[in-house]
N, C-alpha and C positions, 0 to 999 in steps of 0.2 A: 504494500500500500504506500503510495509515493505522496499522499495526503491526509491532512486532519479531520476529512470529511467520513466517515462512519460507515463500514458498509455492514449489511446482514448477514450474516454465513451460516450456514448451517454443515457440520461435518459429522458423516457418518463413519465410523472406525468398524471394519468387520475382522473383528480381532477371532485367532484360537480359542480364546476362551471367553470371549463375551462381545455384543455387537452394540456401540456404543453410540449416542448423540451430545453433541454441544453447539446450543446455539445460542451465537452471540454476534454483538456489533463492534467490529474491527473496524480501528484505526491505525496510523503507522507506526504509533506508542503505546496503542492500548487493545486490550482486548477486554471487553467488558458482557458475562456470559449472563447469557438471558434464560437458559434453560437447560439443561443437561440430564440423562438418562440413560439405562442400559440393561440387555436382557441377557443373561448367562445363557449363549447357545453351544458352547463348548465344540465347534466345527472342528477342531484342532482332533480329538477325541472320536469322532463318528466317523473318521476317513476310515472303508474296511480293507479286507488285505489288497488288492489292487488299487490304493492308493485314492479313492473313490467317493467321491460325499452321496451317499443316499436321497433317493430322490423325495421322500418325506421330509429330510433333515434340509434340503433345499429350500422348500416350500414352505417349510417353518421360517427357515432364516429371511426367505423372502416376504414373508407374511410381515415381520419383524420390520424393514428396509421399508416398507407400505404405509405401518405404522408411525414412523419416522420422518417419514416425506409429510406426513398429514400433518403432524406437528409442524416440520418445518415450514410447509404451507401457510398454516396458520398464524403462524409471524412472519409470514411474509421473505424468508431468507432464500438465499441462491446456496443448492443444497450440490454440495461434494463428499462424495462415496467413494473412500478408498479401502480396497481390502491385500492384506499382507498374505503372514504366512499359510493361513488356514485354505486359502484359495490359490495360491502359489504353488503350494503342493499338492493339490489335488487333479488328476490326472479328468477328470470329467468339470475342469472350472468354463470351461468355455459354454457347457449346457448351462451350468450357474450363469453365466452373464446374460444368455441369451433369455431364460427362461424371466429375470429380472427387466432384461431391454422390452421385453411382449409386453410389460405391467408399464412401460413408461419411465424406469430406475439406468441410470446407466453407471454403472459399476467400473471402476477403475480397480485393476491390479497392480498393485503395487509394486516396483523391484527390490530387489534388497539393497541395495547401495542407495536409491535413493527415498526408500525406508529411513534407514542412519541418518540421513540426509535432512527430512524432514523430521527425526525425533529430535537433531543436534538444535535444529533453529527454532523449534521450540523449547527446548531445555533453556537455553539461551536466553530466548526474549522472556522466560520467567525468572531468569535470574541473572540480568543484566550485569551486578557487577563481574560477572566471570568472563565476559567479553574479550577484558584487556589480558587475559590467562592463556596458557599453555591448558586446554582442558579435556581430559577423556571422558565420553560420553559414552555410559552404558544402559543400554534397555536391555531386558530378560523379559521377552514377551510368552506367551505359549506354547509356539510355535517357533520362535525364530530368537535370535539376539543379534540383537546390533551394535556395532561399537563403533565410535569416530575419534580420532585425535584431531585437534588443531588449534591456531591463536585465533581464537574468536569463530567468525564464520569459513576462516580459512583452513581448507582441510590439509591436514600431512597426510592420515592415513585412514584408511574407512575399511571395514568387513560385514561380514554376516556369516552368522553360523546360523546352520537349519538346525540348531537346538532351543528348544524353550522349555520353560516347567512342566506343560504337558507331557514331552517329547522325555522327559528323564522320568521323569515322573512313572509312565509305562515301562521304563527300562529296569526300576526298583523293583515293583511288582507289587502284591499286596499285603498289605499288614497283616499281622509284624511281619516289617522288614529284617530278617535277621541280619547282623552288622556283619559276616563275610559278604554277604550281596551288598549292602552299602559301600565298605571299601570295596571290591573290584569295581563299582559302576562308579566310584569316587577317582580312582586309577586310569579307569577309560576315559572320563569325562578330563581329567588333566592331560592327558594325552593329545585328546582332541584339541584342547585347549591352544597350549604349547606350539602344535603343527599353526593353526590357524593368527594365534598373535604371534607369529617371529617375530614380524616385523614395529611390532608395537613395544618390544621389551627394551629398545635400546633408546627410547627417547624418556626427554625427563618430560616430566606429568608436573603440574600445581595446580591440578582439583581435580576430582573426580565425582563428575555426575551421576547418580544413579536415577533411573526413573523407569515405572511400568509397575503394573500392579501386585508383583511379587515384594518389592524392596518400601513402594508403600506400607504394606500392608506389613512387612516384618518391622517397619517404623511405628506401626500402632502398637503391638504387642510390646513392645520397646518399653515404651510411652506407659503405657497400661501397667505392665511386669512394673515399675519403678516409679508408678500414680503421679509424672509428670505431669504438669499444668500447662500444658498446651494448645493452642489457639488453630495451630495447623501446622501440620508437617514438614509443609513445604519449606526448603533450605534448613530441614534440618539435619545435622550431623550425627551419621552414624559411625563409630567407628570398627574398622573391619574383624577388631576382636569380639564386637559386639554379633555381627553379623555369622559368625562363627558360630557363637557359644548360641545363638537363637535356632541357625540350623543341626547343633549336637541336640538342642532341647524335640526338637520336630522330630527327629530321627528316632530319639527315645521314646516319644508317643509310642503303643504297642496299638492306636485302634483311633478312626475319626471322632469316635465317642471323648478319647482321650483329649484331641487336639481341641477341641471344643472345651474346654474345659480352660485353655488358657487366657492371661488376661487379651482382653483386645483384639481376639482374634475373628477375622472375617469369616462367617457359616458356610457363605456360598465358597469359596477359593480353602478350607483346612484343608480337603481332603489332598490337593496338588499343591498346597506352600511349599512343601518341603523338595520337590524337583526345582523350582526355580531358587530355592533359599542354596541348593551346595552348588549351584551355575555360578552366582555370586561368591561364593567361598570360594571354588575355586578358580574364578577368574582375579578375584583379590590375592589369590597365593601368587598364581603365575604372575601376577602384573606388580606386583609386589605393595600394593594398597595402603593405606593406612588409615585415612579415612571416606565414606559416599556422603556426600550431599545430598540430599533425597530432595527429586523435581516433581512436582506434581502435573508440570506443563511436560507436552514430551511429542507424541506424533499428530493428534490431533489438533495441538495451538499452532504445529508446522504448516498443518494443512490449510488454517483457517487465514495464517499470516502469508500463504502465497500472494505473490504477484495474481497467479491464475492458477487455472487448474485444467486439467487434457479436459 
């Protein structure tokens, strides 16, 4: 937005694990959210062995997008629909577009670089002073993790790994997880790790963003676990020994009954905290971490602050 004049947006996020709305009126300083909402459709999760979203579980989610539009209608917004990983890897997404295009919805797929892309300049414009930084920007989304280095909006180095909470999450298995399957899948996952950042270990970092509904939400229990008096999470500091000792507490859970039980914790998201909470662990070993900043702004303030949108 190249001016102070205000426009509507409406951004739909069709995430792994939930299909999200925020609508608000963007300016080129501000984002000011008029409404916001989201329905746990877990796409991430119903892809079956050939890779495949079910055509019920389309229809649902499209039902959802329908939903969404009528809202955005309703205040009048210019509505953008972008979906990542959940449809990225789904080997039948192009019936998902079309079956969406017939309702009147036009669905943008997302790529992974500029995924990173738009979670960075959202991370960003919520937390302006980091602009003038050296800053690593991480999401752990469902589906997917993105990661970008640079000074400000300027990139050095950007990835994606096709791993999210979901995605480790199924590789644990079901509770109790006994702890030789947690370390081998703790093993594997730094593995991947490692391959995937070479090229991120050799630069110096001064902040580390973290943002996406896993690191949120392990900021609430945080919060909760230690009856902090807090306003909002946003730019708050976790530090990585915290983030640690939150994912040995998850791992210890023996049952979803159990994870429930802790302070602060989200009902919809217990049962998969704990895949996206050791992504974070162990991307904080290999990168050598010390403290996340926790963003609440991340891919969808990206979308809402484009210039434009396909």
């Amino acid at each position: 937005m190249g001016d102070t004049t205000a426009h509507r947006i409406a951004a739909i996020d069709i995430g792994s694990n939930s299909i999200h709305l925020t609508v608000a009126d963007v300016s080129s300083d501000r984002v000011v959210v008029l409404h916001k909402e989201k329905m746990n459709a877990r796409l991430g999760d119903k892809r079956n062995a050939q890779a495949q979203l079910p055509l019920p579980t389309i229809r649902d989610a499209i039902d959802v997008l329908e939903c969404f539009r009528a809202r955005s209608g309703d205040l009048k917004a210019e509505i953008r629909v972008g979906a990542t990983a959940s449809l990225r890897q789904a080997k039948n997404r192009d019936e998902f577009i079309s079956m969406a295009a017939a309702r009147g919805i036009r669905v943008t797929v997302i790529d992974e670089i500029t995924e990173a892309i738009l979670v960075r300049r959202g991370a960003l414009f919520g937390l302006p002073s980091f602009k003038a930084c050296r800053t690593l920007c991480v999401d752990v989304g469902g589906g997917s993790t993105e990661v970008s280095l640079g000074h400000g909006a300027s990139l050095i180095a950007v990835t994606s790994l096709p791993l999210g909470g979901l995605t480790i999450q199924r590789r644990l298995g079901h509770d109790p997880i006994p702890q030789n399957r947690f370390k081998v899948e703790r093993s594997h996952l730094r593995r991947q790790v490692r391959r995937a950042l070479q090229s991120f270990v050799h630069f110096q970092i001064d902040h580390v963003i973290a943002t996406g509904g896993t690191i949120q939400r392990l900021a609430h229990v945080h919060t909760a676990q230690h009856d902090d008096d807090v306003s909002t999470i946003d730019g708050l500091t976790l530090s990585h020994s915290t983030v640690q000792q939150l994912t040995r507490r998850l791992r210890d859970c023996r049952s979803n009954v159990e994870r429930l039980e802790l302070p602060g914790i989200d009902p919809s998201r217990a049962d998969v905290l704990l895949g996206g909470s050791l992504i974070f662990s162990v991307l904080g070993d290999v990168l050598g971490v010390r403290d996340w900043t926790v963003s609440m702004s991340a891919m969808r303030t990206g979308m809402l602050i484009s210039q434009s949108w396909p």
